[in-house]
Structures are given as structure tokens and as C-alpha cells.
GUZAMAR-753779 format. One record per residue: x, y, z of N, C-alpha, C in turn; residue in three letters. Coordinates in steps of 0.05 Angstrom, whole numbers, plus 5000, padded with zeros to 4 digits. Each point is the difference from the previous one (the first is absolute). Layout:
# GUZAMAR-753779
XYZXYZXYZALA;...
//
This chain:
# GUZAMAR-753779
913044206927497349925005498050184986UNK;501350224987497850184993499749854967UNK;496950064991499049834982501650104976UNK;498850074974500350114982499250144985UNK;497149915000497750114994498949854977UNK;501249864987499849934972496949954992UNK;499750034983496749824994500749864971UNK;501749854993500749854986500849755009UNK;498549835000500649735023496949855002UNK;500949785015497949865004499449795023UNK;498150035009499449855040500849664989UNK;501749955016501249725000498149925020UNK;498550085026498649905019498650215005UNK;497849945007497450235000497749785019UNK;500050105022498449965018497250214998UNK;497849794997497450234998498649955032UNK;500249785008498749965027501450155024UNK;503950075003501050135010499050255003UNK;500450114977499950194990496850185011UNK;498049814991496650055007500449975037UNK;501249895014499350025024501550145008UNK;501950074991501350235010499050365003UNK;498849984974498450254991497550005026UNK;499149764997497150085013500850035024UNK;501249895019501950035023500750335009UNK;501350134976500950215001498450244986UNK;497349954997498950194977500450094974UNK;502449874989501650114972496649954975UNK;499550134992499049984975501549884977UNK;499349794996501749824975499850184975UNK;496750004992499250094970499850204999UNK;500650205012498950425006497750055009UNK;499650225007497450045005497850074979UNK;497450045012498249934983499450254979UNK;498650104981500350214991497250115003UNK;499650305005497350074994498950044954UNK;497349875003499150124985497650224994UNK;499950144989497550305008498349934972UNK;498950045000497350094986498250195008UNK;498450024983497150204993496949814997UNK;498250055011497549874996498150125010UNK;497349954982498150175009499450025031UNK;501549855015498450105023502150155013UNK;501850044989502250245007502549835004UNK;502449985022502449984997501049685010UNK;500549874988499949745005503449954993UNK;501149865027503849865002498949755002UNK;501949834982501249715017502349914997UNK;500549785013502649945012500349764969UNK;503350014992500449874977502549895002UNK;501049764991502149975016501049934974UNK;503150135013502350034973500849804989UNK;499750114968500549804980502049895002UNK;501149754995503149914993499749814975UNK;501950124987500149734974501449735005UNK;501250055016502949804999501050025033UNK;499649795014501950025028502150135001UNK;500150185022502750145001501449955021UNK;501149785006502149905022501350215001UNK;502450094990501250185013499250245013UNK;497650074999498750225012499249915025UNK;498349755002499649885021502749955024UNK;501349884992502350045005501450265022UNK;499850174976500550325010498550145026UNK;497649864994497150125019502349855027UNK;499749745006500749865026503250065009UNK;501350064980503050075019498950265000UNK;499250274991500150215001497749945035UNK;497949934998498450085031501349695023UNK;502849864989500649925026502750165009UNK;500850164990502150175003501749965002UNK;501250205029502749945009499649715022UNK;497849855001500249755012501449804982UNK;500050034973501049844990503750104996UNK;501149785022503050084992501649944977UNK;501750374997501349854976503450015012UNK;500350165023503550065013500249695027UNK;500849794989501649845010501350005019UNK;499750245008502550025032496950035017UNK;498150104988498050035020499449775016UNK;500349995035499849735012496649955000UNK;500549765003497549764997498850065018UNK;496449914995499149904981499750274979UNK;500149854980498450084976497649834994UNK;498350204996495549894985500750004969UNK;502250054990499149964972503150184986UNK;500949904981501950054994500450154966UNK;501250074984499950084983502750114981UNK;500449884976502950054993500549834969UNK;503349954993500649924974501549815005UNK;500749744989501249845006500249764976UNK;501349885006499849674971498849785023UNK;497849904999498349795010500049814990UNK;500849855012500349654996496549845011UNK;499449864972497249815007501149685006UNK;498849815016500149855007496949855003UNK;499349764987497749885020500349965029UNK;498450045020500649945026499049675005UNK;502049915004498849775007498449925029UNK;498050125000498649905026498749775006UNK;499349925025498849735003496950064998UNK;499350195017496549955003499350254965UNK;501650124993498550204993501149954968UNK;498250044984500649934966499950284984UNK;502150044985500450134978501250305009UNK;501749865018500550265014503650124988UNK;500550285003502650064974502150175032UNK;502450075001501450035013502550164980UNK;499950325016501150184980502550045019UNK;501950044992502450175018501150184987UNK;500550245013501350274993502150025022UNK;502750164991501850005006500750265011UNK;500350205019500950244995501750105016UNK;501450275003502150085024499150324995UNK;499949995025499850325015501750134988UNK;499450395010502150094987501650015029UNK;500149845018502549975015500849714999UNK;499849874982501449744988498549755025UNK;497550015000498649805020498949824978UNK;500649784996498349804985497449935009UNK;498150084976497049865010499349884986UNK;498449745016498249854972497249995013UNK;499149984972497249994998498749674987UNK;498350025013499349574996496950175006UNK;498949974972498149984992498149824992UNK;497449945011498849774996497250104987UNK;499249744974497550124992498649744981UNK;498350084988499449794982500550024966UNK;501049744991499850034972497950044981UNK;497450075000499350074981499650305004UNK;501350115015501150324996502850084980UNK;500649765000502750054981498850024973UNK;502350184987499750024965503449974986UNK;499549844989502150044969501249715007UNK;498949765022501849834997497749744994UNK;500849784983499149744997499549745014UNK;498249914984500549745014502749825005UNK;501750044978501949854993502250075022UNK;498850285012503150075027498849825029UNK;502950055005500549825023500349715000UNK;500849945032499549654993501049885027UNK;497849845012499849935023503649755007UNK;501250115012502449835012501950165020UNK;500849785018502250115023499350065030UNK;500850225012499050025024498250185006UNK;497949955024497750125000500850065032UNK;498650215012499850055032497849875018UNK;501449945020497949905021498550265011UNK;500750274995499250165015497850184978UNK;499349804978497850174978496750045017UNK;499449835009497150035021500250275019UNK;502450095017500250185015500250344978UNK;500749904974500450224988496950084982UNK;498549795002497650054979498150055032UNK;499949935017499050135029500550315001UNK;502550075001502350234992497050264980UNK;499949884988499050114964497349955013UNK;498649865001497149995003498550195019UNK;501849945023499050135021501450365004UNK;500950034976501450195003501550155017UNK;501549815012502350115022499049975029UNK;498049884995498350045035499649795014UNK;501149774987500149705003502449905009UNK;500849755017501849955009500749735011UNK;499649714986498949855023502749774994UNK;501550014980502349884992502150045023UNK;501949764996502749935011502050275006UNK;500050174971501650295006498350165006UNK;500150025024497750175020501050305000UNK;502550104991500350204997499450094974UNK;500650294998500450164970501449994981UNK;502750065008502749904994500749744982UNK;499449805025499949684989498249924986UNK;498350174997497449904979500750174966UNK;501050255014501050134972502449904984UNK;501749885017502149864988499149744989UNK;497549784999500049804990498950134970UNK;497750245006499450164978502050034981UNK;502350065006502250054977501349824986UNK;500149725016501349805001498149874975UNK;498550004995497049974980500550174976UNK;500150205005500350094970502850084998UNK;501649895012503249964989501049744991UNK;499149795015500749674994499549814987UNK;495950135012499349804993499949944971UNK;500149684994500449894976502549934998UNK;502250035020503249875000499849795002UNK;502049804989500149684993502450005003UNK;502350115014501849925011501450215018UNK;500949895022501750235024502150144995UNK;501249994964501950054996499050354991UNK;502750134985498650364996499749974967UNK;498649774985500150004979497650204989UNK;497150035022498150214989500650225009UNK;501550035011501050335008500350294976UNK;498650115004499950234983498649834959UNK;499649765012498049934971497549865008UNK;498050175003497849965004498049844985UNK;501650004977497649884973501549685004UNK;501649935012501449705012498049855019UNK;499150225016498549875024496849854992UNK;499349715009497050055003497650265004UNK;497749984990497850235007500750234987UNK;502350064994500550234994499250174972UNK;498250084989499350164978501450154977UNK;500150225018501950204982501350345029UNK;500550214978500750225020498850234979UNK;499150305013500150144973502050195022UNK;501250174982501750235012499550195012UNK;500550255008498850234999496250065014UNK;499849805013496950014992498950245028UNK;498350184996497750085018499649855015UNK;499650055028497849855012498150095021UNK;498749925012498750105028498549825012UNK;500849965026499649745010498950085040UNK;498349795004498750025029501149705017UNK;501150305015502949845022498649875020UNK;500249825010498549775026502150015023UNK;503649874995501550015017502350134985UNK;501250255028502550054984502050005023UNK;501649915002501949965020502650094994UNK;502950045016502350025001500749845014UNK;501849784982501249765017502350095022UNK;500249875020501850005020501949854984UNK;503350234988501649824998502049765009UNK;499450025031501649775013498249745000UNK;498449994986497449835016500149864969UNK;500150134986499849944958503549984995UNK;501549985008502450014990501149754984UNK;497649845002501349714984498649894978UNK;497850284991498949914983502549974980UNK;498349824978501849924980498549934972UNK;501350064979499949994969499150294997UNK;498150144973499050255005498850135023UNK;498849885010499450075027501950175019UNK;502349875003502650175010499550254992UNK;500050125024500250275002497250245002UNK;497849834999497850114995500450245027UNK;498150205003501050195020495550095006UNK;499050074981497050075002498949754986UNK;498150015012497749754968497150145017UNK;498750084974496649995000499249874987UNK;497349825014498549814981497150115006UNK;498949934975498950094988497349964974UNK;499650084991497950044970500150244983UNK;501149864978499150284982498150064989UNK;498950295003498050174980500349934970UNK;502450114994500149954977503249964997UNK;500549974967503149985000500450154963UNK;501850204993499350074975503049994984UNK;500549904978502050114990500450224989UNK;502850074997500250354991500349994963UNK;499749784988501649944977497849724994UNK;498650004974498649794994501749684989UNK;503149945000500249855005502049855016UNK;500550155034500749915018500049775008UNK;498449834994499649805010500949794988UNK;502649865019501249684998498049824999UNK;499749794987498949745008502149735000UNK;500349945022501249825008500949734983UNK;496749934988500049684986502350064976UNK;500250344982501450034981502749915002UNK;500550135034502950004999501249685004UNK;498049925015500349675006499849844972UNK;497550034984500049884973500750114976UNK;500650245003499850194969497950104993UNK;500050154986497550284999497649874989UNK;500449784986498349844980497249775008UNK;502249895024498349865011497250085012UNK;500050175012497350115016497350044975UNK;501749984979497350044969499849744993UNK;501149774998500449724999497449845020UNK;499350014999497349895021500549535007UNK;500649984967499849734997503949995016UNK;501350085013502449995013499850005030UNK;498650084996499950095045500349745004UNK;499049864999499449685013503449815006UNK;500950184977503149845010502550195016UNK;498350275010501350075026500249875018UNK;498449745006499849945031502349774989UNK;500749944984501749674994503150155015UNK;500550224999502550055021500650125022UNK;497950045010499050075023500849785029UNK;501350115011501149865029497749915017UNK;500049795016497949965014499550245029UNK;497950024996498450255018500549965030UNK;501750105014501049875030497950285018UNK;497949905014499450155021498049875019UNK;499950205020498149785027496750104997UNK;499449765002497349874997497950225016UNK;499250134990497950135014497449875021UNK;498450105021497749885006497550114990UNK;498749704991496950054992499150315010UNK;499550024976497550335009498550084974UNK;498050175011498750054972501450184982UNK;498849984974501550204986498750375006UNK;502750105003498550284999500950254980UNK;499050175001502650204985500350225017UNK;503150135003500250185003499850304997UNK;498450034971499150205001497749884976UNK;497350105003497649904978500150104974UNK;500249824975501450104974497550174992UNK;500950184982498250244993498449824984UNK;497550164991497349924979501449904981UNK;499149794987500850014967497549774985UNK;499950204976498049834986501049794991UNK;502149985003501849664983498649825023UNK;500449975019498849745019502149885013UNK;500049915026501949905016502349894983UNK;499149754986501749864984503350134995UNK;498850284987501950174998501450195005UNK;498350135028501150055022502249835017UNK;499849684998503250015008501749874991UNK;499950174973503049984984501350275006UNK;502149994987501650244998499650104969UNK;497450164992499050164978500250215009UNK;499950224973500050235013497850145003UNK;500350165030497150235005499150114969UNK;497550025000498550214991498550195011UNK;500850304977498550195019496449914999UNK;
//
């Protein structure tokens, strides 16, 4: 879990709205503090306040500022029992669109990890896509199975852990449909043919390896194993799950990052623009249950951008 330190890499997901309410919440100074400047003038000794230059955004400093003043709150030893407020560590993260009903453009990350006393944890991360970087329009692709329990999980996320008004009235049962989401969903058959190939399944994006992360925990539970003993496909065996939002997400290596459509189409296609259109000609028909009327919302509000909605909800990449 301990990082690496690297500064050769690059934020696959970068939350600014997380990130800004977190600070202000906690007092962190994003940009540094201010600087004095002095002078001389005829009327004798004249300061003012000047605030430090930057040429160029420095994420990783920012960065530095918010894990360094949230501390030892942010867990990085895995045996430490639950809850955890916010978590912190290295892992290979799997992206997924989340397919939700009320809420649009929303992305679904899972990280995989084990204690150093061999406790499996996952992490089911929820956030929005136009925080993501390095993936296209051309990834993903709507087919297969979707959950009835996505409304209770974007409740989950909105209300940040303080909400509760769904069918799995517990923690537990609500954290396990959480996983069940960013393990399944997008399966198109009961058989174990997507098992351990993720770039098979509907929604599914890509993974980068190795990546940084630091993330603000909502529910973290320890399943009762007599009570979970029948889960089944990846799911089997789960032991912790925190869900969640990430701060940010960074690779350690500038080209970590899988994209899915390659492995599905070949590396070529995603530059092919006049091709996409005959992805969908083999595409299985889309099996899932019908959601109820509601307005559209999002789960988390996409950052500023001078491009304009339009393009806010594609899958383009952030700019700083």
C-alpha cells in the first residue's frame, strides 16, 4: 500500500470538485500561502499581500498538500477495522461506465487489494466521467446486464453515506450490490465466460496498473461470512468492500493505461472514426430491467469547461 513516490506519471481521474470541498471542509490550502511584498515610499514603509505566482498547475503538489494535512485519517494498513473516512494506496483500477438509471455520465472504478494478513478488499468507486483522462469516445459500449440496485447506489454517492431509503436497508447488503456493479455488470450470459476478462463485458473501458490513489470512503463494512457464503462469480469471496469516490487516481508510468475498445478491436480502430458505426452490427441485444420515469440527474456535477455541455458528455479528455 505504500506509494512510490514517483512523479513520472499521469492523473487518469482527477476530481477538482472533490478535491475543493474537501480542502475547504478541512482548511488545506490548495495554492500556498500568500507571499509578503515590502517596499519603500515616500511616506515611509509600505507591505502588501501578493499572491504566488504559478506558471503551470501543479496537481501533484496539490495533491501532496491534501493527503499530507488529512493524515493518518487517511488509511493505508488494511487490517485497520472499519470505518475508514478516506483511504490511500497502489493498486491496478479497473474503469467501467456505471450504468445508472436516474443519474447520467456517471464512471464506476474497482480496485482490488489484500491486507498484509491476506484479507481481501474491494474498493467500488463511484464518480463522474468527465473527470476521467486518456480514454475516448470510441471506449465502451452499452450491452448486457444492468442492476436493479443502481438508484440505491447513486443515493449511496449523493448523499454520501447518510442516506438510506432502498430495499437493502443494511450496509453490508447495500455494499455487496455495490460490488456486484462494478464486477458484472455488463454480463450477457450466466456462464464464467467474462471471468477474469473484463474488456468481454459490456460498459467496461479499460484498467491502468499500478496506479496511486486516494479516495473518500462513505461505507466500509466486513461481511458476515455465513450470511455471504453464496456469493458467486468474482464476487466469491469478497471479505471488506468500501464504496466510495475518488480524489484522484494517478499512474506511476505514462503508459499504463489499457483501453479496452483496442483489445476488443485492435489498436487501430479507436483512430478510424468512419468505423465505429459498425461496432454495434455485432453486438448482442441489450437485456436489462426497465427503469422508472425520473428526472435526469448527475451524480457528481461535471467540472467547468469551456468546450460546452455538448462535450461534456462524451468521453473526451480533461483539460488542465
Amino acid at each position: 500500500m505504500v506509494s512510490s513516490g514517483s512523479e513520472v506519471g499521469r492523473y487518469v481521474y482527477w476530481s477538482d470538485r472533490a478535491i475543493q470541498r474537501v480542502a475547504e471542509e478541512n482548511g488545506i490550502e490548495l495554492a500556498g500561502r500568500r507571499t509578503w511584498t515590502v517596499g519603500l515610499s515616500v511616506l515611509g514603509l509600505q507591505s502588501s499581500f501578493g499572491q504566488q505566482a504559478r506558471v503551470t498547475r501543479n496537481r501533484l503538489e496539490e495533491a501532496r498538500r491534501v493527503k499530507r494535512h488529512i493524515g493518518t485519517a487517511a488509511v493505508e494498513d488494511l487490517d485497520t477495522e472499519p470505518p475508514a473516512s478516506y483511504i490511500a494506496g497502489v493498486g491496478k483500477v479497473e474503469f467501467a461506465e456505471f450504468a445508472a438509471w436516474h443519474a447520467q455520465g456517471g464512471v464506476v472504478m474497482h480496485i482490488q487489494l489484500r491486507s498484509a494478513n491476506g484479507r481481501r478488499v474491494d474498493l467500488c468507486l463511484f464518480g463522474s466521467k468527465d473527470n476521467l483522462r486518456g480514454f475516448g469516445p470510441s471506449d465502451g459500449f452499452d450491452n448486457g446486464w444492468t442492476s436493479s440496485a443502481a438508484p440505491a447506489i447513486e443515493e449511496l454517492v449523493r448523499s454520501r453515506g447518510t442516506q438510506n431509503n432502498s430495499q437493502w436497508d443494511d450496509e453490508q447488503a447495500r455494499s455487496v450490490e455495490a460490488l456486484k456493479i462494478a464486477l458484472d455488470q455488463g454480463f450477457s450470459s450466466t456462464g464464467g465466460e467474462h471471468v477474469g476478462r473484463p474488456e468481454t463485458r459490456g460498459f467496461t473501458i479499460g484498467h491502468a496498473g499500478d496506479c496511486e490513489f486516494f479516495a473518500e470512503i462513505y461505507t466500509d463494512v466486513v461481511l458476515d461470512p455465513a450470511r455471504w457464503r453464496r456469493l458467486e462469480g468474482e464476487s466469491a469471496g469478497a471479505e471488506r468492500i468500501m464504496v466510495g469516490r475518488p480524489m484522484w487516481i494517478r499512474t506511476q508510468s505514462p503508459d499504463a493505461v489499457v483501453r479496452y475498445t483496442e483489445l476488443r478491436n485492435g489498436s487501430g480502430w479507436s483512430r478510424h472514426r468512419w468505423l465505429r458505426p459498425l461496432r454495434f452490427l455485432s453486438r448482442r441485444r441489450r437485456a436489462v430491467i426497465s427503469p422508472p420515469a425520473a428526472v435526469p440527474t448527475t451524480l457528481e456535477a461535471p467540472e467547468p469547461s469551456p468546450a460546452g455541455a455538448a462535450r461534456r458528455r462524451r468521453f473526451t479528455q480533461a483539460q488542465d
